[in-house]
Backbone as a ProteinNet text record, in pm:
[ID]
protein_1_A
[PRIMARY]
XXXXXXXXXXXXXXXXXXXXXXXXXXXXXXXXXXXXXXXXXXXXXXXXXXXXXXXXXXXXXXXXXXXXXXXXXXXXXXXXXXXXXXXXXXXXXXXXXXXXX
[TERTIARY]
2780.3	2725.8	2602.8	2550.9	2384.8	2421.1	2326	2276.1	2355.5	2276.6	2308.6	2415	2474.2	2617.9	2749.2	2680.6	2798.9	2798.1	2666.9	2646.4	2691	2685.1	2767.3	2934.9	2957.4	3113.9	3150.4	3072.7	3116.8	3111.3	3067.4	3037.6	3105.2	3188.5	3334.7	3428.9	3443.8	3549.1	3540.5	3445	3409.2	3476	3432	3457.8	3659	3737.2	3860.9	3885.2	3886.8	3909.8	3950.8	3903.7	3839.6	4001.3	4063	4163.7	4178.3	4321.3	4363.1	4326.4	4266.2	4245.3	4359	4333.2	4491.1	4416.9	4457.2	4388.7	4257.5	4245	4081.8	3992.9	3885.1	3837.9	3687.2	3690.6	3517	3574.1	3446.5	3453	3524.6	3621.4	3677.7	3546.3	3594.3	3475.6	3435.7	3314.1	3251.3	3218.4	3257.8	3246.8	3097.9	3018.7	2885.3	2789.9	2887.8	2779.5	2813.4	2976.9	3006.3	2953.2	2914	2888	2675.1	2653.9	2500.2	2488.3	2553.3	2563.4	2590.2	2644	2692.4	2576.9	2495	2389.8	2256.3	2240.8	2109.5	2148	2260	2266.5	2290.3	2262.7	2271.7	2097.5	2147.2	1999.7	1904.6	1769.6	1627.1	1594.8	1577.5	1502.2	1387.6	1364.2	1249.6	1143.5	1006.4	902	854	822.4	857.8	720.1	674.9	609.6	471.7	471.3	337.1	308.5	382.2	296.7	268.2	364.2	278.7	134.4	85.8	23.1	-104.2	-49.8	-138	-208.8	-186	-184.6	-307.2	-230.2	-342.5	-441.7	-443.1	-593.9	-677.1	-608.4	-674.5	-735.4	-670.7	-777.3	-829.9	-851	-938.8	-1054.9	-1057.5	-1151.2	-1271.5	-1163	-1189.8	-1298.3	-1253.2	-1377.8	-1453.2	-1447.8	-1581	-1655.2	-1598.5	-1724.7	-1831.7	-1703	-1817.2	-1897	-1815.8	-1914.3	-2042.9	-2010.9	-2201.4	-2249.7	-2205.4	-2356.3	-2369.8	-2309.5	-2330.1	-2401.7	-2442.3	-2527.8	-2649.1	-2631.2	-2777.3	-2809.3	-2802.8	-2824.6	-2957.1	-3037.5	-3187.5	-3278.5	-3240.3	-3237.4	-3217.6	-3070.1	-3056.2	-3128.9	-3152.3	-3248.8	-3365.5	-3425.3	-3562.9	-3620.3	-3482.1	-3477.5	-3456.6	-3422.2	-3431.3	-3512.3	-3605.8	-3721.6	-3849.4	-3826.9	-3925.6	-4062	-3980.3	-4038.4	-4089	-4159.9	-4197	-4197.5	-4164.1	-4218.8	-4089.7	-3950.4	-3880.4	-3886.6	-3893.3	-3954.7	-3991.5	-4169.6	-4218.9	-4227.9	-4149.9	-4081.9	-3990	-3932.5	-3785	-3885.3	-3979.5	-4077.6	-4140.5	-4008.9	-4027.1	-4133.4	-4165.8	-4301.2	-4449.9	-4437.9	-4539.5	-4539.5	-4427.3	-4427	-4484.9	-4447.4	-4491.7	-4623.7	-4693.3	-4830.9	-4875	-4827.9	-4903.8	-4875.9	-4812.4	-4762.8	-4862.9	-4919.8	-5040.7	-5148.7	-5207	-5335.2	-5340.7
-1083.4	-987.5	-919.8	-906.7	-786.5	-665.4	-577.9	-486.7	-376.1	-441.2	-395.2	-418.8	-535.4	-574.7	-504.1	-458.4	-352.7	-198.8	-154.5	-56.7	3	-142.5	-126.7	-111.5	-216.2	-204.7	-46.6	-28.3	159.3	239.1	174.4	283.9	237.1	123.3	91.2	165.4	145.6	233.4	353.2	414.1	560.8	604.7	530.8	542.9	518.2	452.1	384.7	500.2	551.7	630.6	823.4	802.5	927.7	939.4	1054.7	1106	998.1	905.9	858	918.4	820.3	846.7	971.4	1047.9	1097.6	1151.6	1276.8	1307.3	1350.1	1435.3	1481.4	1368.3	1287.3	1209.2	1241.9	1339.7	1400.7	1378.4	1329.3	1325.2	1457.6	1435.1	1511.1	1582.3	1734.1	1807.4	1748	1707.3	1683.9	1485.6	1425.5	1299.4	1252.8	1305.4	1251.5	1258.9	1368.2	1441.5	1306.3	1305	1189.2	1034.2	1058.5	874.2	864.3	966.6	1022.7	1026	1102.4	1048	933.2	896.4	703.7	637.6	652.1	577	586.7	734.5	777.5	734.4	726.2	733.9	601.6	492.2	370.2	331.2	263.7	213.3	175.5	253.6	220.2	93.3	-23.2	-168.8	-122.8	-225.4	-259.4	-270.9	-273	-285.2	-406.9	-479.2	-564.8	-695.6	-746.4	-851.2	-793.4	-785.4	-768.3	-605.9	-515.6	-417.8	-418	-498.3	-460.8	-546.1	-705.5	-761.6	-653.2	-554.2	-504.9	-389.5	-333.9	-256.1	-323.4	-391.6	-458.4	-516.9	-561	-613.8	-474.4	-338.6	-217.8	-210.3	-181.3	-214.1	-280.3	-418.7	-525.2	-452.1	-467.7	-406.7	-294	-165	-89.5	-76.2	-199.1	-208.9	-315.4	-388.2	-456.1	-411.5	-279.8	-173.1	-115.9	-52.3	21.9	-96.3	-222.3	-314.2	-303.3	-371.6	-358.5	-253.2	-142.9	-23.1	31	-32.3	-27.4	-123.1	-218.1	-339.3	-327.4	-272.4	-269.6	-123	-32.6	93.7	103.6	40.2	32.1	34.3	-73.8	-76.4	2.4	72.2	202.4	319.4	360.5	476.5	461.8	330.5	317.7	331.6	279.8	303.8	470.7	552.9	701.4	766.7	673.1	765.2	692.2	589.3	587.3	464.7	393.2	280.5	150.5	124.5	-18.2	-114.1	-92	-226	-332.7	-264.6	-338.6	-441.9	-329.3	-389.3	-471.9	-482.2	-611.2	-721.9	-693.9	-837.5	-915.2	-863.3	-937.8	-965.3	-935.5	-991.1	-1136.3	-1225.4	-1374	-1419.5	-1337.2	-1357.1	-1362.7	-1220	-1207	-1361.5	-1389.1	-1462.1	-1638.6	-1697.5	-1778.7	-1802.7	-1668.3	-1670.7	-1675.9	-1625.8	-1660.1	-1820	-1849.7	-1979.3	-2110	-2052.2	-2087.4	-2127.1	-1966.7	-1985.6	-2057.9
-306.1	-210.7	-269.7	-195.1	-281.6	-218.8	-265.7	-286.5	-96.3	-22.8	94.7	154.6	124.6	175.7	93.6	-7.1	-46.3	-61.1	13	64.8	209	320.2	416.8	421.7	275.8	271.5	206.2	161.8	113.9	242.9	322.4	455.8	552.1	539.1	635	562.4	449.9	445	391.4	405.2	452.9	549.6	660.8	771.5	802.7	732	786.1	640.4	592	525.6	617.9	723.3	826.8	901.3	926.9	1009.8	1098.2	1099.4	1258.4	1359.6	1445.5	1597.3	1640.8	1730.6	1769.5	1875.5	1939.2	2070.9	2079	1953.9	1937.6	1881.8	1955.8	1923	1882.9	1827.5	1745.9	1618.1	1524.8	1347.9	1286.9	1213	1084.5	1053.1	1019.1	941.7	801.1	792.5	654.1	689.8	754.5	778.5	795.3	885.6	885.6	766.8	686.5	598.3	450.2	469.1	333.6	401.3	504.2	500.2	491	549	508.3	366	321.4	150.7	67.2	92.1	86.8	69.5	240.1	252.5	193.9	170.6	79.3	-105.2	-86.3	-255.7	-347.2	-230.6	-283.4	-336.8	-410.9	-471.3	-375.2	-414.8	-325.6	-384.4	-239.9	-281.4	-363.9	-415.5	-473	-414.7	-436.8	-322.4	-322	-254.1	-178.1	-210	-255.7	-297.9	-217.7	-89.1	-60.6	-71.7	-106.8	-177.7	-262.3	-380.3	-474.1	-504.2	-402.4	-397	-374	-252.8	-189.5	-261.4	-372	-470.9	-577.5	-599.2	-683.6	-633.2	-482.7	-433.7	-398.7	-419.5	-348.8	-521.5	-625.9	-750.8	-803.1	-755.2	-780.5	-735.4	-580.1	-499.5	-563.7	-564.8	-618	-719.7	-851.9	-966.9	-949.3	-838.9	-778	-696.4	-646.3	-599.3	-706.8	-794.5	-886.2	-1004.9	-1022.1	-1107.1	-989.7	-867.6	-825.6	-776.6	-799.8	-828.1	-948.6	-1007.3	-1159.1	-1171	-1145.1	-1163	-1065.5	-972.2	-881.5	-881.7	-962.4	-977.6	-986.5	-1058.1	-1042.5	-933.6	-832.6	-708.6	-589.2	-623.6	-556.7	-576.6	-677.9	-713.9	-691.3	-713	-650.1	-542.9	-423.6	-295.9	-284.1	-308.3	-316.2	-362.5	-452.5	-499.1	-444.7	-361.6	-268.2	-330	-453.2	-515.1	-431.4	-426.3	-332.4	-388.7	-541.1	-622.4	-565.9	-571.1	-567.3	-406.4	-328.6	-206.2	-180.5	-236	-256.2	-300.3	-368.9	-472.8	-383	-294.5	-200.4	-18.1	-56.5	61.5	107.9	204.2	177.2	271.6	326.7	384.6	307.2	222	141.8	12.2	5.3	-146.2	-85.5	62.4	143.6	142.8	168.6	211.3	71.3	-42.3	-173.3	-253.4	-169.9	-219.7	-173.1	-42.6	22.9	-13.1	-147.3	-159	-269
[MASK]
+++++++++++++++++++++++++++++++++++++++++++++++++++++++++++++++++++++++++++++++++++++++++++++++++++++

């Protein structure tokens, strides 16, 4: 049996454990509260293959953001300070027409 199948069997006989039926047919005082306990206090699964997949593709990610602006940082700042050099260098029009003369 695993994990959950003997978590349910603690909570059958929780339950067949509970006052015979007799005329009053509402739960024994304290009953919802011991089988609520039962159920919280069994072992939490494990997480589950695709979180933790998903975990680690969120920090892969993560430092392949900051590797490329860490790598094109030059680029970025130039573009903020209003540099053209870089500009003109990635101009495949301009580099066409010089290829021309």
């Amino acid at each position: 049996m695993n994990k959950y199948d003997q978590a349910w069997q603690k909570l059958v006989a929780a339950a067949r454990r509970a006052a015979p039926a007799g005329e009053d047919e509402s739960a024994p005082f304290g009953f919802s509260t011991r089988v609520a306990a039962l159920a919280f206090g069994a072992e939490s699964p494990a997480p589950s293959i695709f979180a933790r997949l998903a975990l680690r593709a969120a920090a892969v990610a993560c430092v392949l953001a900051v590797v490329s602006v860490a790598v094109n940082y030059r680029a970025i700042t130039g573009a903020f300070e209003g540099e053209s050099a870089v500009a003109a260098n990635d101009d495949p029009v301009a580099e066409v027409v010089n290829l021309g003369s």
